[in-house]
N, C-alpha and C positions, 0 to 999 in steps of 0.2 A: 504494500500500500504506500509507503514513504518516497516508493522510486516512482512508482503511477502517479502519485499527488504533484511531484517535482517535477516531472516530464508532460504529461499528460494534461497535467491541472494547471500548471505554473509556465509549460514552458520549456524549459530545461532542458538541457542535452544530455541523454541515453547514456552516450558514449563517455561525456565527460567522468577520467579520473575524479576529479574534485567531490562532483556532485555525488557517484557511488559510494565516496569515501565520506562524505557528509552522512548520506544514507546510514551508512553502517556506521558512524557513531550514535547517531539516532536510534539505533537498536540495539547499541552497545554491543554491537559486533567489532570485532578485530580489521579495522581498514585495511590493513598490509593482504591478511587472511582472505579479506571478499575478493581483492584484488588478485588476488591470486589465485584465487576460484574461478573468477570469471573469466580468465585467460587459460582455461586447462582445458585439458581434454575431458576430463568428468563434464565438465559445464557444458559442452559442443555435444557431447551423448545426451545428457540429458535436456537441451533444446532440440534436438532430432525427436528427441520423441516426444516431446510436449506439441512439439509442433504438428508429431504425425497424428496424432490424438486430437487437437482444436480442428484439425480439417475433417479426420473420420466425425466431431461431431458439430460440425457443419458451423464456425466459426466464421463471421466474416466480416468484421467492424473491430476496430482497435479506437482503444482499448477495452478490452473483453476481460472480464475474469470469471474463471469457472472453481467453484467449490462442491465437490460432490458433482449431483444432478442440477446441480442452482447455476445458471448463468446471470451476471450481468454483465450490459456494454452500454458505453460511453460514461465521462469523466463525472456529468451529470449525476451517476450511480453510484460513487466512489461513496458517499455517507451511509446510505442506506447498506452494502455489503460491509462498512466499519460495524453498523449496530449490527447485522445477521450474524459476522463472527463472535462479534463479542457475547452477546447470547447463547451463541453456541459453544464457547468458552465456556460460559456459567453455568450450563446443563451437563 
């Protein structure tokens, strides 16, 4: 949610170092560590198949997030999936 609110919502550039490294202090992730993720091969597998998955289920508007069977897309929708997880957290 923090990289879709900043790119998506704000603006922001994807690609920018800075911005993912802000991200992940915002989650109190390891900047060096996401950094380092996002450039591996783990990360390049596991975008192959997210991505072969949003096509099998018929994605086609970004930004899109899927939870479970629950879609939502566009930036517009970004609050309303914050409260769905958080509830779903709470249960």
């Amino acid at each position: 949610m923090t990289v879709c609110a900043a790119t998506f919502g704000a603006g922001g550039d994807m690609n920018s170092d800075a911005l993912l490294s802000d991200a992940a202090r915002q989650m109190d992730w390891s900047p060096e560590d996401s950094l380092d993720f996002v450039d591996s091969d783990r990360a390049q597998r596991l975008y192959d198949e997210i991505n072969e998955e949003v096509h099998r289920r018929g994605v086609c508007w970004v930004p899109t997030m899927l939870v479970g069977d629950e879609m939502w897309w566009g930036n517009d929708l970004l609050g309303l999936l914050e409260d769905f997880l958080r509830v779903r957290q709470e249960s």
